[in-house]
ZALORO-469919 format. One record per residue (C-alpha): residue number from 1; residue in three letters; x, y, z negated. Coordinates in Angstrom, 2 decimals. Each point is the difference from the previous one (the first is absolute). Layout:
# ZALORO-469919
lumgu;drenba;u;v;w
NUM;Ala;X;Y;Z
...
This chain:
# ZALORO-469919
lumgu;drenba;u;v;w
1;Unk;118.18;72.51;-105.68
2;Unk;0.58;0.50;3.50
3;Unk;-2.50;1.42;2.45
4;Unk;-2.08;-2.42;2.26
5;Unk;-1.60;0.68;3.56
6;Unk;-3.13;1.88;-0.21
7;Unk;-2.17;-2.56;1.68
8;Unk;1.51;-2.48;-2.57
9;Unk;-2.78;-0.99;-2.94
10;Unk;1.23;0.10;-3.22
11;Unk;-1.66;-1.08;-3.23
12;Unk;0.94;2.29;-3.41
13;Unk;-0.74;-1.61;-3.05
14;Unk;0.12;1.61;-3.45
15;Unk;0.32;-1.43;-3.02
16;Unk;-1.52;2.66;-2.68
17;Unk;0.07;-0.36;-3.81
18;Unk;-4.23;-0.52;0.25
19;Unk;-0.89;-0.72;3.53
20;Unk;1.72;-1.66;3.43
21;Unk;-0.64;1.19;3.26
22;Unk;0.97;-1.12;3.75
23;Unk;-1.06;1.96;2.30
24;Unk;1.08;-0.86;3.77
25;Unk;1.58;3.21;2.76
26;Unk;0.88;0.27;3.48
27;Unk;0.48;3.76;1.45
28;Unk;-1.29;0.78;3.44
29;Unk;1.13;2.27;2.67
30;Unk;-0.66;3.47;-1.73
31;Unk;1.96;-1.33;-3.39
32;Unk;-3.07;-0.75;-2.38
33;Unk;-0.59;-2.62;-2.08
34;Unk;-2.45;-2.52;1.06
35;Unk;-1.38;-2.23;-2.73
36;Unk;-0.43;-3.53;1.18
37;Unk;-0.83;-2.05;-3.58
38;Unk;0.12;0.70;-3.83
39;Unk;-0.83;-1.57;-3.07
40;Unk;0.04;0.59;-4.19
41;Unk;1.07;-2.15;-2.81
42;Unk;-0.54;0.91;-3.77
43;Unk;3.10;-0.88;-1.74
44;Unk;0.32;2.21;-3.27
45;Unk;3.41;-1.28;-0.42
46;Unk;0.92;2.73;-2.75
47;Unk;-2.02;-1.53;-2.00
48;Unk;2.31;-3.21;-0.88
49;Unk;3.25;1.94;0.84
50;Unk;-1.00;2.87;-2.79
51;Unk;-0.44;-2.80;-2.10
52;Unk;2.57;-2.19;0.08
53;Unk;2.46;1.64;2.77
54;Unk;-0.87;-3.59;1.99
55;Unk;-2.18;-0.29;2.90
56;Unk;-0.70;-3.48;-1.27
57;Unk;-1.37;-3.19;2.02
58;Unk;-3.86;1.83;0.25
59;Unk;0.83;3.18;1.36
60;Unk;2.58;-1.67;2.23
61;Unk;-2.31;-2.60;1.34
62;Unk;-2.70;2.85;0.73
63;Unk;2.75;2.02;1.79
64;Unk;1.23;-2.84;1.86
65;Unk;-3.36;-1.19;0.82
66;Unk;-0.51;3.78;1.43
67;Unk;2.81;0.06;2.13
68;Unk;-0.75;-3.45;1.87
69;Unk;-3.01;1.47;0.88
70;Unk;1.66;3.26;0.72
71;Unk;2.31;-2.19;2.44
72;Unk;-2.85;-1.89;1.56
73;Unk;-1.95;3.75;1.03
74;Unk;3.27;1.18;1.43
75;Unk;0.85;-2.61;1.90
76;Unk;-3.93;0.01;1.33
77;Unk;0.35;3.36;1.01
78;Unk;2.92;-0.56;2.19
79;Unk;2.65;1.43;-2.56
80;Unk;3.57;-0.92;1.07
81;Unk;1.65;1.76;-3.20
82;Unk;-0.86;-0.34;-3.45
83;Unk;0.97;2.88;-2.69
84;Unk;-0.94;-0.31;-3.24
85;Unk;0.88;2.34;-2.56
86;Unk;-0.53;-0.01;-3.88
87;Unk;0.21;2.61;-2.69
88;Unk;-0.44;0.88;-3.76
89;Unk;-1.43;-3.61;-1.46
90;Unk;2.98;-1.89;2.19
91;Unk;2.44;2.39;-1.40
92;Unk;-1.14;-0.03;-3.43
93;Unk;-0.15;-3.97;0.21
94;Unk;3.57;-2.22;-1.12
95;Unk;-1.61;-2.73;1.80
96;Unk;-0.58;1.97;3.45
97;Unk;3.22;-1.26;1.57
98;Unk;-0.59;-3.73;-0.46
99;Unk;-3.71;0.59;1.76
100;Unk;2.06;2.28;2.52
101;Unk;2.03;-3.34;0.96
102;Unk;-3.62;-2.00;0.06
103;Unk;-1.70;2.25;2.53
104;Unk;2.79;-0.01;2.29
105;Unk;0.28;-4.15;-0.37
106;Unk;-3.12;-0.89;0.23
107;Unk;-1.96;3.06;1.86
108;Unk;2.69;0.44;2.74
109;Unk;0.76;4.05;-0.37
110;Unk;1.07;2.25;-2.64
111;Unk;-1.67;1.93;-2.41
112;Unk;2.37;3.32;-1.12
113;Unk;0.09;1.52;-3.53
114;Unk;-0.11;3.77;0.85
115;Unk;1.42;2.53;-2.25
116;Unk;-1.93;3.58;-0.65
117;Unk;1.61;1.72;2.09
118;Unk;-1.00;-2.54;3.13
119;Unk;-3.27;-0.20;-1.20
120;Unk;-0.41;3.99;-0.31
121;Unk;1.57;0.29;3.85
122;Unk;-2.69;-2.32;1.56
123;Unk;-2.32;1.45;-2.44
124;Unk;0.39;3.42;1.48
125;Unk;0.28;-0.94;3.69
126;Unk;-3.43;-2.02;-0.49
127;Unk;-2.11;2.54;-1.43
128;Unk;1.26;2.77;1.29
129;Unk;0.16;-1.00;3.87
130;Unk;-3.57;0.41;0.56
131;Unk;-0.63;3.08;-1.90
132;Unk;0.14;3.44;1.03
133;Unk;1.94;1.22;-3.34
134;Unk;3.77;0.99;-0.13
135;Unk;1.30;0.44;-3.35
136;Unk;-1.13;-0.77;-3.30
137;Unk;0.43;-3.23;-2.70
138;Unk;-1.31;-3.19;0.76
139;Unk;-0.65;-2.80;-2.12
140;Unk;-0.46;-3.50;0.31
141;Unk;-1.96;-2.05;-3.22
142;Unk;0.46;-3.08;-0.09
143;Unk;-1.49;-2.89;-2.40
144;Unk;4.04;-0.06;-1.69
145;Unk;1.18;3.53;1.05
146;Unk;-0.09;3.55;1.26
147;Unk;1.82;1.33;3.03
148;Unk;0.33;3.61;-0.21
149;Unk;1.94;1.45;3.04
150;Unk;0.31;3.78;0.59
151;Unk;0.02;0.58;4.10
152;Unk;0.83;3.00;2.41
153;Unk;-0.44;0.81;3.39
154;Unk;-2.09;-3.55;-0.13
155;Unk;4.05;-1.62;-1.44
156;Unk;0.18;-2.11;-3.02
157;Unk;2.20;2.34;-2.92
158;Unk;0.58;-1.11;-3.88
159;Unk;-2.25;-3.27;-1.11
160;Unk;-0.50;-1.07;-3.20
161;Unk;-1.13;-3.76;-0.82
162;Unk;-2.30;-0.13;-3.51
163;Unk;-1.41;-3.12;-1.70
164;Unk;-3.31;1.90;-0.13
165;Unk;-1.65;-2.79;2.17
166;Unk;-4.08;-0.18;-0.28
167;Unk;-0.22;-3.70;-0.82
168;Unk;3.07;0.19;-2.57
169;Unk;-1.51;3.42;-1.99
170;Unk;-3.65;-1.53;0.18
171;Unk;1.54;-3.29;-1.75
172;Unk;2.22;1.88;-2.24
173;Unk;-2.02;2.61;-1.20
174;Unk;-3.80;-0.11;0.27
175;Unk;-1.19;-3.20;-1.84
176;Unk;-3.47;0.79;-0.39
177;Unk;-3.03;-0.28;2.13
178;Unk;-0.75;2.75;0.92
179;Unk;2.91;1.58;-1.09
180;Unk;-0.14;2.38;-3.77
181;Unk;1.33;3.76;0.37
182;Unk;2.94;-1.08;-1.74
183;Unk;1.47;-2.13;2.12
184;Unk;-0.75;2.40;2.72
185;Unk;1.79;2.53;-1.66
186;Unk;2.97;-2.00;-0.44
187;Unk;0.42;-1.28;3.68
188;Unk;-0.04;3.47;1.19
189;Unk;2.47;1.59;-2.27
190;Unk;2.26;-2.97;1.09
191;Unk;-0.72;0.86;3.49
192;Unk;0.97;3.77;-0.58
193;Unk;3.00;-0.89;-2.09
194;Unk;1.36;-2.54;2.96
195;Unk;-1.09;2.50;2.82
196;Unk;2.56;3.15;-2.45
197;Unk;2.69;-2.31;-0.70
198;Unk;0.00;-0.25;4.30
199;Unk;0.42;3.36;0.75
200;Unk;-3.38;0.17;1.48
201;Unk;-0.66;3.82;0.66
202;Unk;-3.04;2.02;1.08
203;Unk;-1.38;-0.08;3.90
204;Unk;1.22;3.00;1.98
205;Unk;-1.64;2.34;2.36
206;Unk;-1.42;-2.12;3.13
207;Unk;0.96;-3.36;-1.82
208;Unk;-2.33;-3.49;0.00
209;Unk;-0.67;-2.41;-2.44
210;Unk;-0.30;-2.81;2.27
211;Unk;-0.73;-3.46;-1.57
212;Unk;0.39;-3.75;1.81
213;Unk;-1.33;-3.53;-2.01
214;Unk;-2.73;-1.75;-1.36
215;Unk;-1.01;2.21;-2.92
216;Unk;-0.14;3.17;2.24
217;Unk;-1.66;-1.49;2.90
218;Unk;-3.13;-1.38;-2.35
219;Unk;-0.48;3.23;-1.27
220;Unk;-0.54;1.60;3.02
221;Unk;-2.55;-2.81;0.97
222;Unk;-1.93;0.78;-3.19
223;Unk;0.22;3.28;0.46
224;Unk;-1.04;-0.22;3.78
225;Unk;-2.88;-2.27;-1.15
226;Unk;-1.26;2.16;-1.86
227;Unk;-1.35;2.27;2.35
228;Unk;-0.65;0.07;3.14
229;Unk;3.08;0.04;2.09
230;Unk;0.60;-0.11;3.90
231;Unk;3.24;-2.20;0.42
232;Unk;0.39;-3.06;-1.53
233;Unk;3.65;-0.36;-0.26
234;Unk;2.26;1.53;-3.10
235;Unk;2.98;0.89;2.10
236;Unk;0.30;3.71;0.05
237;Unk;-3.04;0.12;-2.74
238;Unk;1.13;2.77;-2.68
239;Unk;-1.38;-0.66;-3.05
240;Unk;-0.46;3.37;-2.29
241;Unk;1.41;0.43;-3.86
242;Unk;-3.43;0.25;-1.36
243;Unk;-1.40;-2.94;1.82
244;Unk;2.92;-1.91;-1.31
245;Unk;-0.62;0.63;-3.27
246;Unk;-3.60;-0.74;0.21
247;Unk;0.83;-3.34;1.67
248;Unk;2.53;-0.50;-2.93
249;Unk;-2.30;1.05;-2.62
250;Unk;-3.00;-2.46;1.21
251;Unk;2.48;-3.21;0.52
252;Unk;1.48;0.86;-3.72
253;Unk;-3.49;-0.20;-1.48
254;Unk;-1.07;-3.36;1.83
255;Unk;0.36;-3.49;-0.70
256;Unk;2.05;-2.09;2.29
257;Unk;-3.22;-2.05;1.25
258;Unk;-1.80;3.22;0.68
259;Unk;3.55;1.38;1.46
260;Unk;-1.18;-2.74;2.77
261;Unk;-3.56;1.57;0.82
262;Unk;1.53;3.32;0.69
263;Unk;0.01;0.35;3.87
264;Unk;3.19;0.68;1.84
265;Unk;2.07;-2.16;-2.88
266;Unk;1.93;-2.87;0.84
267;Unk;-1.33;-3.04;-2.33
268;Unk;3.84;-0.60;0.14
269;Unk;0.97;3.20;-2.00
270;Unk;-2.86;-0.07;-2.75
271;Unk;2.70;-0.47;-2.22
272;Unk;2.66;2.28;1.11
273;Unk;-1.93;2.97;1.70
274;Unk;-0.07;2.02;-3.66
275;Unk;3.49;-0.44;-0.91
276;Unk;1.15;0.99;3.86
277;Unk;-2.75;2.56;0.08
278;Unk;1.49;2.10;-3.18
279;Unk;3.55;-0.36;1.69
280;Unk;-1.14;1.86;2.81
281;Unk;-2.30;2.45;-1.78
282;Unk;2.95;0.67;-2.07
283;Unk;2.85;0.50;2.81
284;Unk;-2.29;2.40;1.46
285;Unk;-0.89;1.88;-2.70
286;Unk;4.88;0.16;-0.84
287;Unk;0.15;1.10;3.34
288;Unk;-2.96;2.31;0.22
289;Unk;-1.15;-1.76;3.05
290;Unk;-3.70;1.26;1.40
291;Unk;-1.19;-3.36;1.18
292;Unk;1.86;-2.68;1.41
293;Unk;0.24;-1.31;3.71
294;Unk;-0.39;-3.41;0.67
295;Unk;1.77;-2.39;2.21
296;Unk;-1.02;-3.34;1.16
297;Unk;3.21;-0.66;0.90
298;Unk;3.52;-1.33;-1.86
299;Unk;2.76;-1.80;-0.40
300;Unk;-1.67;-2.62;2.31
301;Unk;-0.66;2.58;2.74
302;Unk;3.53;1.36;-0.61
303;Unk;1.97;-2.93;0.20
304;Unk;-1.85;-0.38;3.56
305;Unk;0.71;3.29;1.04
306;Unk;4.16;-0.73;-0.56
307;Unk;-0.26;-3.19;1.12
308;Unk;-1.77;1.46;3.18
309;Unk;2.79;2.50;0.37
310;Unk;-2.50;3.31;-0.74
311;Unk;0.45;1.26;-3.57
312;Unk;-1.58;3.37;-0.43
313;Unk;-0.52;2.08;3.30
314;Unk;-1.10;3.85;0.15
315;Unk;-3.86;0.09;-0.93
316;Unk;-0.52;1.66;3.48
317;Unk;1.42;-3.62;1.78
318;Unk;-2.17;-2.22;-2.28
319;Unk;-3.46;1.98;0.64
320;Unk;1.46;-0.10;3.86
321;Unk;0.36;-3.66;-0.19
322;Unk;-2.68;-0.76;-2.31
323;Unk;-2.82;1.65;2.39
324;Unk;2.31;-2.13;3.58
325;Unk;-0.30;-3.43;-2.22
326;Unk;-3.39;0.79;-0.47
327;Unk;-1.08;0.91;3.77
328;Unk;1.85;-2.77;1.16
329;Unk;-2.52;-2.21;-1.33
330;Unk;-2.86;1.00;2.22
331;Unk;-0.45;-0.74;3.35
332;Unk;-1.70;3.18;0.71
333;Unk;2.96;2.37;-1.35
334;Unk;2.24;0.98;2.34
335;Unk;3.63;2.10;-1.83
336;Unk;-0.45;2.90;2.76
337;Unk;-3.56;0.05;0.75
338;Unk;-0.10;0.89;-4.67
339;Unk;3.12;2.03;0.56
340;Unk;-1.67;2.11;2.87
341;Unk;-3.06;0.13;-1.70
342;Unk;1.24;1.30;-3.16
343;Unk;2.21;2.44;2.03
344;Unk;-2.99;1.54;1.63
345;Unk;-2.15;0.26;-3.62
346;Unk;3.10;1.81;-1.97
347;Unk;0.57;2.56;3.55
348;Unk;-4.00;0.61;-0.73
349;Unk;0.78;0.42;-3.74
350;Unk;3.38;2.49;0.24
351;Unk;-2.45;2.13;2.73
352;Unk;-2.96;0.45;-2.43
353;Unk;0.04;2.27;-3.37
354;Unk;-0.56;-2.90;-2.32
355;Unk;-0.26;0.07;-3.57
356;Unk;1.80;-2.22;-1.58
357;Unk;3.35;-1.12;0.34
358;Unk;2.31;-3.05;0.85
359;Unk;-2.30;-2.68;-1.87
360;Unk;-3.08;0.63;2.35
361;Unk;3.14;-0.11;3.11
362;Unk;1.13;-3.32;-1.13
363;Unk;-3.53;-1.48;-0.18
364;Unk;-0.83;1.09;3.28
365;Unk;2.93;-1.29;1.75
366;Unk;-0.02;-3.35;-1.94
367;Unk;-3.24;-0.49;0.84
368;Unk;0.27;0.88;3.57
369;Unk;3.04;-2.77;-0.03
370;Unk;-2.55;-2.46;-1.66
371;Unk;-3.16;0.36;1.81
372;Unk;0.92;-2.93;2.48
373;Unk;0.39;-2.55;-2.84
374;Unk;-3.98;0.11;-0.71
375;Unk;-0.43;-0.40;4.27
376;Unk;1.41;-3.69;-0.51
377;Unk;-2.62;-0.59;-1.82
378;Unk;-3.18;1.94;1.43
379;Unk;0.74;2.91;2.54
380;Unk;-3.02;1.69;-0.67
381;Unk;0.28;-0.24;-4.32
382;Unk;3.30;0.66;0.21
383;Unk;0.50;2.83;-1.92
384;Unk;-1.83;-1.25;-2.80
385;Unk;2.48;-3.53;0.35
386;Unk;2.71;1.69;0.06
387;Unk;-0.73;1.91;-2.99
388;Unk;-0.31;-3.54;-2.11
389;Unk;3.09;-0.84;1.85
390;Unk;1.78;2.77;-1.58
391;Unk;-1.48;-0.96;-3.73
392;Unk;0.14;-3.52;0.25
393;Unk;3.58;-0.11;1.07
394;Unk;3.66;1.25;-1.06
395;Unk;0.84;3.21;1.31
396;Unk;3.65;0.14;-1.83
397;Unk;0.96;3.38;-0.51
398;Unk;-3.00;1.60;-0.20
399;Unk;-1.96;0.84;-3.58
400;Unk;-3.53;-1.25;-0.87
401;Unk;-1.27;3.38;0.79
402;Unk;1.65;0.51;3.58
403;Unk;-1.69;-2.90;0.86
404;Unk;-3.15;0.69;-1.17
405;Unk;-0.15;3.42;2.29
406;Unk;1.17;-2.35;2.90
407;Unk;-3.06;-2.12;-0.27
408;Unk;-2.51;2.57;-0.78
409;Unk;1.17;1.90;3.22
410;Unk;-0.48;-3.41;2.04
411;Unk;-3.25;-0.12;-1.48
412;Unk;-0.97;3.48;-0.18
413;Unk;0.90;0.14;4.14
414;Unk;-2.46;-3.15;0.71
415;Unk;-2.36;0.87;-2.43
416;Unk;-0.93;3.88;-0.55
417;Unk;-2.30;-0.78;-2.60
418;Unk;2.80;-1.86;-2.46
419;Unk;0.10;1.03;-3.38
420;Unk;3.62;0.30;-0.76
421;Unk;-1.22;-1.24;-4.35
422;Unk;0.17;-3.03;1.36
423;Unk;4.12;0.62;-0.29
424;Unk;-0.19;1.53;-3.99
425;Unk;1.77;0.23;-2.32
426;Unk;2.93;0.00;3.29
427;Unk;-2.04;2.99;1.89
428;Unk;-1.69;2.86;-1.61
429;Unk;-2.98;2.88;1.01
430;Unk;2.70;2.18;1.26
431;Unk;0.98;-2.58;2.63
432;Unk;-2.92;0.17;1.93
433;Unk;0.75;3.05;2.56
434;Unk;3.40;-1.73;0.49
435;Unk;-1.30;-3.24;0.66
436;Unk;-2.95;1.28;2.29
437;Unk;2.85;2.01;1.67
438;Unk;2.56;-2.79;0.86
439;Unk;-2.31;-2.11;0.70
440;Unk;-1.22;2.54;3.02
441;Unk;3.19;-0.01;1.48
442;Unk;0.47;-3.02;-0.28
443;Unk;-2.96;-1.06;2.15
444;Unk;1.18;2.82;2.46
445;Unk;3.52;-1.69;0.40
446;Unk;-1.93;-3.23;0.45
447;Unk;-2.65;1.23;2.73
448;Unk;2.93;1.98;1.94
449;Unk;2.06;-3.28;-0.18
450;Unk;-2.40;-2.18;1.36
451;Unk;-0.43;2.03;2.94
452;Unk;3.64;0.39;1.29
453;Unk;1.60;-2.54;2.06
454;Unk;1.88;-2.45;-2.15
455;Unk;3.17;0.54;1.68
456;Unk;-0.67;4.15;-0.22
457;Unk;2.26;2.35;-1.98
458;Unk;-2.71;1.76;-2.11
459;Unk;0.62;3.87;-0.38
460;Unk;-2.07;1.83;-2.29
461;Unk;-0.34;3.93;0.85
462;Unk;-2.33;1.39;-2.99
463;Unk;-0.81;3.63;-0.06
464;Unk;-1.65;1.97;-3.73
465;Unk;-2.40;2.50;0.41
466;Unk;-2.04;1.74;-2.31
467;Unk;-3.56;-1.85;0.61
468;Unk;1.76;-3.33;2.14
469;Unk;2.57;-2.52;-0.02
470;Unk;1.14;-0.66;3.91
471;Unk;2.03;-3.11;0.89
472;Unk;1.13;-1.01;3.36
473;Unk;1.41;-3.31;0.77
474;Unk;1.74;-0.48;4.07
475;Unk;-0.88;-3.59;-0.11
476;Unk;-3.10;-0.07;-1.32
477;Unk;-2.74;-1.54;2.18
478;Unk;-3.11;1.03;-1.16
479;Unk;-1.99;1.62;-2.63
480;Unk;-3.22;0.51;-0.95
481;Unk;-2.12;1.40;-2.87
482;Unk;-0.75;-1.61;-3.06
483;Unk;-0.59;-0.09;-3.80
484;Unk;3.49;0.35;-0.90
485;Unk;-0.39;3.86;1.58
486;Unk;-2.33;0.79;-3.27
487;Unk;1.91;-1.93;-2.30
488;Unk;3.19;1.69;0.86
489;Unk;-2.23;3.53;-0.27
490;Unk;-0.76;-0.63;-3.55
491;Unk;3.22;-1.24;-0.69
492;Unk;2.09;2.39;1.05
493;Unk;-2.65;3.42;0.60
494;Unk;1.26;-0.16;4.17
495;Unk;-1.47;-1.37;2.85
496;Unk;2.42;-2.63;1.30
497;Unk;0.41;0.43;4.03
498;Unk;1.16;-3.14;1.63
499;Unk;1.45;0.65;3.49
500;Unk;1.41;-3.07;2.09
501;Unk;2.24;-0.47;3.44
502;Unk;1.68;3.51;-0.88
């Protein structure tokens, strides 16, 4: 598929063995996506092709019945291309290519049959885009199949297509409700046998687990539901081995209709979440995985991406991109007002003896770069807007945690009273000094900036002594006092010396 203009909208549709999704793209100036409509269809077309290697007339009319809608959302959202992509149920079905010939007829575009190793390319430059990780396995469960693609230096290497698909193991092996121990047993040894007979071998050194689709993503709702958690969205959540297996081990023991009550769960998936759930718990446990990192993102996201003409940059140009996209959607942020900002608060950083290392750096300068996005919205709360800002939307490239010390320096710097445990399980007791630190500096940057010309080339001159901290700025206006004098005192054990017009 060739590459389109980046202002051109495109809608992606995919046709999974379970579920059907459209989801609508443009890309703007700094290169990131920029969701303009979506929607979901249950499908379960294993089901009937499992059975009887035939779609049928049901599952066809449902699908069909999808994709007009599908159509009619794309074309609402301004879409002038249409790509729609199917995988393991169309593949698996002998009547796929007559409903092939039907879309294109009567819906006006056509829908692809992609083979595993398509589907494992997109898969990879979907999830992995937006995520700060570099080399590891990824998979990709489906309701027909797993994607298992081994990746390097953030580049797809050997993939592996199974028939291990949550919707086709729930209906072929657990028959009871709730399921017995038996069948339990049997669905994971088949799961370990499939996974050896791949070649699947052991995580190394520095490796991810990193894990895109349904089954994934609802466990890492029920898992963030179940306690108190600061960001909302499951991109970038990482989801530990022994919270997996307690997930896995509660779901096992319900029935399906209280599989509905549990909170986090898609309705949808009551009847596929155990038998995708043991997949999972079972590929991490071949490839001694610690936990697994989620993605949000896909196939749909990485058919965009090519189609966009942007597969997989460095991590350090999405995060650069990710926070310009975001600025540029304020009418208070300004790309060198945050740049000189941020400039000033890491100079005050590399001059101080700070604890801590380049974690507490990158918070400070990414919030100094962000501050301006919570002044659209109220000048004088804007710290604590921009911190929401920074939770409430994607920030590709950074993890869960990163941004969790971004917004509790925002806050920390309006607010010196905050209580970082509003950011657990993400931000911990031995946070605090680094937090209170960065979030100092940061309000130093901020005070020195407002009171240089706009148009001035802002020169920091800081000087370390023993019992004070002396910085000395040329075009510096003014200065005066303030609170921020103590604060910095107990911060750092000097008394900070402000000095202006020298």
């Amino acid at each position: 598929m060739p590459p389109l203009d980046h202002r051109t909208a495109v809608a992606v549709i995919d046709v999974g063995s379970n579920s059907g999704r459209v989801v609508v793209y443009t890309r703007d100036a700094a290169g990131q996506l920029r969701l303009l409509a979506g929607a979901r269809a249950a499908l379960r077309l294993v089901r009937e092709v499992d059975d009887s290697r035939l779609l049928g007339p049901e599952a066809s009319e449902r699908l069909m019945e999808a994709l007009r809608d599908f159509r009619a959302i794309a074309r609402g959202a301004g879409a002038r291309r249409i790509a729609a992509v199917a995988t393991a149920a169309m593949r698996d079905a002998a009547d796929g290519p007559a409903l092939l010939r039907r879309v294109r007829r009567e819906l006006g575009f056509d829908l692809q049959v992609i083979d595993g190793r398509s589907e494992a390319w997109y898969g990879v430059v979907g999830a992995l885009h937006g995520l700060p990780l570099r080399d590891g396995l990824l998979f990709d469960l489906g309701g027909g199949s797993l994607q298992l693609t081994r990746f390097r230096a953030r580049r797809p290497g050997r993939a592996v297509s199974l028939p291990l698909g949550a919707l086709r193991l729930s209906q072929a092996f657990l028959h009871r409700d709730p399921p017995t121990p038996a069948e339990v047993r049997r669905l994971r040894r088949h799961v370990r046998r499939l996974l050896g007979e791949s070649g699947l071998e052991p995580l190394g050194a520095g490796q991810a687990l990193v894990g895109t689709g349904g089954t994934i993503r609802n466990l890492a709702k029920i898992d963030r539901w179940a306690h108190a958690y600061p960001i909302t969205r499951v991109h970038g959540y990482e989801l530990g081995r022994r919270r997996l297996s307690d997930i896995v081990d509660d779901l096992a023991h319900r029935r399906q209709r209280t599989r509905d009550r549990v909170p986090g769960l898609s309705d949808e998936r009551a009847d596929s979440i155990v038998g995708g759930a043991l997949v999972i718990e079972t590929l991490a446990e071949a490839c001694a995985a610690t936990g697994v990192h989620v993605s949000g993102q896909g196939v749909r996201e990485g058919l965009a991406h090519t189609l966009l003409g942007e597969p997989l940059p460095s991590v350090e140009a999405v995060r650069a991109a990710s926070v310009a996209s975001l600025g540029a959607r304020f009418d208070a942020w300004d790309a060198a007002r945050a740049e000189q900002r941020a400039a000033l608060a890491t100079r005050l950083w590399a001059a101080l003896p700070v604890p801590g290392g380049a974690e507490q750096r990158e918070a400070l300068r990414l919030a100094a770069l962000l501050l301006d996005t919570g002044a659209s919205v109220d000048f004088f709360e804007r710290h604590e807007h921009a911190a929401d800002i920074a939770l409430a939307t994607d920030l590709n490239g950074f993890s869960q945690r990163e941004i969790a010390l971004v917004a509790a320096v925002l806050r920390k710097a309006g607010d010196g009273s905050h209580d970082i445990a509003a950011l657990r399980p993400l931000l911990h007791e031995e946070d605090r000094a680094g937090v209170e630190r960065a979030a100092v500096l940061l309000v130093l940057a901020d005070d020195i900036q407002e009171r240089c010309p706009p148009t001035a080339r802002v020169r920091l001159h800081c000087r370390l002594a023993r019992r004070s901290f002396t910085v000395s700025a040329p075009a510096l206006l003014s200065w005066r006092p303030r609170s921020l004098g103590r604060r910095f005192e107990r911060a750092f054990g000097r008394r900070l010396v402000v000095q202006h017009g020298a």
